[in-house]
C-alpha positions in Angstrom: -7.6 14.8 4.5 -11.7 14.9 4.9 -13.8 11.8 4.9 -17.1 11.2 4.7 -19.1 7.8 5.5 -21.9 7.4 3.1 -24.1 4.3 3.8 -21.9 1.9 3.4 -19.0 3.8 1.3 -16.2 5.9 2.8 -15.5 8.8 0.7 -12.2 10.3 1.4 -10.6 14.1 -0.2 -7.2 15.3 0.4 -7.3 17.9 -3.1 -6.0 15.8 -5.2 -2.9 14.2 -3.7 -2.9 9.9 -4.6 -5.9 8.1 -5.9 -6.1 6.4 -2.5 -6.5 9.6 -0.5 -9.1 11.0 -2.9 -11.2 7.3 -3.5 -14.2 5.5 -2.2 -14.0 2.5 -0.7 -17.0 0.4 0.1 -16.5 -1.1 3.2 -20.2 -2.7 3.6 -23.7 -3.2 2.3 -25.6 -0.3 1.8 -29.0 -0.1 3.3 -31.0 -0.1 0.1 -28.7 -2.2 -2.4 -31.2 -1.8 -5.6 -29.6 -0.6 -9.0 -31.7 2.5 -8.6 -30.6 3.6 -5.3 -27.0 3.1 -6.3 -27.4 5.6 -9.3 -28.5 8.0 -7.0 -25.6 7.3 -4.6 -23.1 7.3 -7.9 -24.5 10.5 -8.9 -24.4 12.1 -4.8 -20.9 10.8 -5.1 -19.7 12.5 -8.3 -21.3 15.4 -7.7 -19.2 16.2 -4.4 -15.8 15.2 -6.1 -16.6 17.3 -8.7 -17.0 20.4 -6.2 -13.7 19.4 -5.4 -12.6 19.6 -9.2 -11.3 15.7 -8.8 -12.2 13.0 -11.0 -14.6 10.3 -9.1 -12.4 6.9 -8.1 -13.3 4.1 -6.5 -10.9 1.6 -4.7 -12.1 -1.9 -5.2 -10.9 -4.3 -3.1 -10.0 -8.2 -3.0 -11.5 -8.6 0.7 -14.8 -7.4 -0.3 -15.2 -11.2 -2.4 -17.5 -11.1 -4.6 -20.9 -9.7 -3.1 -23.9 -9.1 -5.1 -23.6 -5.8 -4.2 -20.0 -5.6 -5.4 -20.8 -6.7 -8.9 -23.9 -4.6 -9.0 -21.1 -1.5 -8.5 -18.6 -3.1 -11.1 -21.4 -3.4 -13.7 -22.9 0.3 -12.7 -19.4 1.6 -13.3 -19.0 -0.5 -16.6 -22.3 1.3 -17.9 -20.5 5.0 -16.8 -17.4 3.8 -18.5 -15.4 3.6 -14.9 -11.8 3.0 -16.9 -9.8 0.0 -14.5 -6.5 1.3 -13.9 -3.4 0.3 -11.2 -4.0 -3.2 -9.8 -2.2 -3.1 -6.7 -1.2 -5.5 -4.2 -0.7 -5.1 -0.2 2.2 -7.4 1.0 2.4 -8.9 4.9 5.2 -10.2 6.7 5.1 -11.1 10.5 8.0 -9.1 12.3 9.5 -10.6 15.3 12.3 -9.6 17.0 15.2 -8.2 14.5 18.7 -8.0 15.3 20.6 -5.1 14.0 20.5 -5.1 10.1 22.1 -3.6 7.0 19.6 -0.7 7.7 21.8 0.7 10.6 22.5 3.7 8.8 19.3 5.1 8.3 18.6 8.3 9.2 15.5 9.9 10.8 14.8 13.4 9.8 12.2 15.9 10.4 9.4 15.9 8.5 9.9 19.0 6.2 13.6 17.4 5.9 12.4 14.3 4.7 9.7 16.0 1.8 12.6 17.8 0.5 14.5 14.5 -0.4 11.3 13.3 -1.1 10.5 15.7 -3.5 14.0 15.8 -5.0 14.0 12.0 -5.2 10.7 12.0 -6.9 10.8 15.5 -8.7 7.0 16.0 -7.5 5.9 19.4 -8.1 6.2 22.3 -5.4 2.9 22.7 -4.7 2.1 18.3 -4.7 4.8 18.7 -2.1 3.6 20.9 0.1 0.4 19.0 0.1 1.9 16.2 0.9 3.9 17.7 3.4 0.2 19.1 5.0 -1.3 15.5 5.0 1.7 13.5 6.5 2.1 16.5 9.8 -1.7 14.6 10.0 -0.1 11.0 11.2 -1.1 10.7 14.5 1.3 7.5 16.2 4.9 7.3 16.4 6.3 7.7 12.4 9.7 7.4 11.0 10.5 9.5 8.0 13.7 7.6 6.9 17.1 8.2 4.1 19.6 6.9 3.1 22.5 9.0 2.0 25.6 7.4 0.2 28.7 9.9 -0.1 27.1 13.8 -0.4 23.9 12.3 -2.0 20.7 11.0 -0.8 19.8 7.5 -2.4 16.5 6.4 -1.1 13.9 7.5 1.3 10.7 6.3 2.7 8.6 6.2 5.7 7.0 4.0 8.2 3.9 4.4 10.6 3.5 2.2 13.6 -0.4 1.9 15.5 -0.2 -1.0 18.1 1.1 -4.1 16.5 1.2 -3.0 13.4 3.9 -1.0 10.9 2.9 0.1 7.3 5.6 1.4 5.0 4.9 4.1 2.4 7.0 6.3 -0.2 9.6 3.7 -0.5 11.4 5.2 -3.5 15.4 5.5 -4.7 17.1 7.9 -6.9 16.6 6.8 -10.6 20.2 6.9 -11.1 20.9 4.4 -7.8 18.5 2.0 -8.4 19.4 -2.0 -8.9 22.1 -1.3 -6.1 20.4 -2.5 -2.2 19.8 0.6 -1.3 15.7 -0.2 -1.5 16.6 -2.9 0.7 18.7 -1.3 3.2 16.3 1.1 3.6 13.2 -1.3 4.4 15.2 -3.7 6.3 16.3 -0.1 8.5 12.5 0.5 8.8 11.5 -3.1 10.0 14.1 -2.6 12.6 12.9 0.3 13.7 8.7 -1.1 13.5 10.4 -4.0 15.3 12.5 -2.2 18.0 8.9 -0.1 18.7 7.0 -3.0 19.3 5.8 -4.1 16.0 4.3 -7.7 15.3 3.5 -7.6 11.3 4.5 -4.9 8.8 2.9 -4.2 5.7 3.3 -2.3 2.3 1.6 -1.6 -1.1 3.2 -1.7 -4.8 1.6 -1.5 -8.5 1.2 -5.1 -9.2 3.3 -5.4 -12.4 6.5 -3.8 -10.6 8.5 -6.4 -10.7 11.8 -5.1 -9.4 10.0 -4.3 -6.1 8.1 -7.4 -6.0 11.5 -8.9 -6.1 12.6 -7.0 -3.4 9.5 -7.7 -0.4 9.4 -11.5 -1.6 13.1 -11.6 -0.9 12.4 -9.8 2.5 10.1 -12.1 3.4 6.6 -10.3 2.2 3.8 -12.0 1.5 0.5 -11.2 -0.7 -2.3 -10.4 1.7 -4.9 -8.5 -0.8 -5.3 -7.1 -4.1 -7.3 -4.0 -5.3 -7.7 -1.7 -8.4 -9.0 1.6 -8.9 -12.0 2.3 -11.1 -11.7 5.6 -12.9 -14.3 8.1 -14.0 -13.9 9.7 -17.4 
């Protein structure tokens, strides 16, 4: 994945792979905040995603509150008929020291192991999985790429990245035909153990905000809403 800071903005390209790892995501007032400057900066903007061949998005945060700069952007991208698409919502829960769990039969595989189940859980496209394959051997930090497997099968998989203190979970998927039966569960609660077990003071995760099976799930395990954000979507 390729990023570039641009006053204020941080542009980020991985070809396509997610909306989050092909967005910008202001992260602080620009030098010159006028309506004019921030066409130009619109225009810079789609002009380089478009060299890419990817659609311009923007990831608009909660956190940011609600700057003038902020609504100048919402209203800029109103007037270029920016569609609003995928609220999401980034859960927190603290994570002290776990005993053992349900999760004790996770398995750890290797990274081109776990993007096969992946993929067959997900039934992604070769070439999406090979990409995602290329931006994952990226992770720098200790990573657990984690399954579950229940007879011959596998049931869930999902994966966990740990920098200092803190654990964010990602992927977290089951088989369509196994879901509604724990195995979402035992597979985060075998992830926490291992954030915890490594040192780990607070894990966090994202989810579509109308999910409600999986907001089910992290509130039961203890989860908490930290932020929200939504993609705005160029046409």
């Amino acid at each position: 994945m390729q990023q570039v800071l641009l006053d204020g903005w941080l542009l980020r390209f991985s070809k396509g792979f997610t909306k989050r790892a092909n967005s910008i995501v202001p992260l602080y007032p620009s030098l010159s905040g006028d309506r004019a400057a921030l066409e130009e900066k619109l225009r810079y903007c789609e002009n380089l995603y478009a060299r890419e061949k990817l659609q311009t998005i923007f990831r608009l945060t909660s956190v940011a509150g609600e700057s003038k700069e902020l609504a100048q952007l919402q209203a800029l991208l109103d007037d270029h008929d920016y569609a609003v698409t995928e609220k999401s919502l980034v859960l927190a829960r603290d994570l002290p020291r776990l005993s053992s769990t349900s999760g004790g039969e996770l398995q750890l595989l290797p990274l081109a192991d776990w993007v096969a189940v992946y993929t067959q859980l997900t039934d992604i496209p070769q070439p999406a999985a090979a990409l995602h394959q290329a931006i994952l051997q990226g992770i720098q930090g200790p990573c657990a790429f984690a399954a579950l497997k229940e007879g011959s099968s596998w049931v869930a998989c999902g994966l966990a990245v740990s920098e200092q203190e803190q654990m964010g979970m990602f992927d977290i998927v089951a088989a369509p035909s196994q879901r509604r039966r724990g195995h979402a569960r035992r597979l985060v609660q075998g992830l926490l153990e291992w954030g915890s077990k490594g040192g780990a003071r607070q894990a966090y995760l994202q989810m579509v905000a109308d999910n409600k099976p999986a907001g089910a799930l992290y509130t039961g395990l203890g989860f908490k809403f930290l932020y929200s954000y939504q993609y705005r979507v160029s046409g």
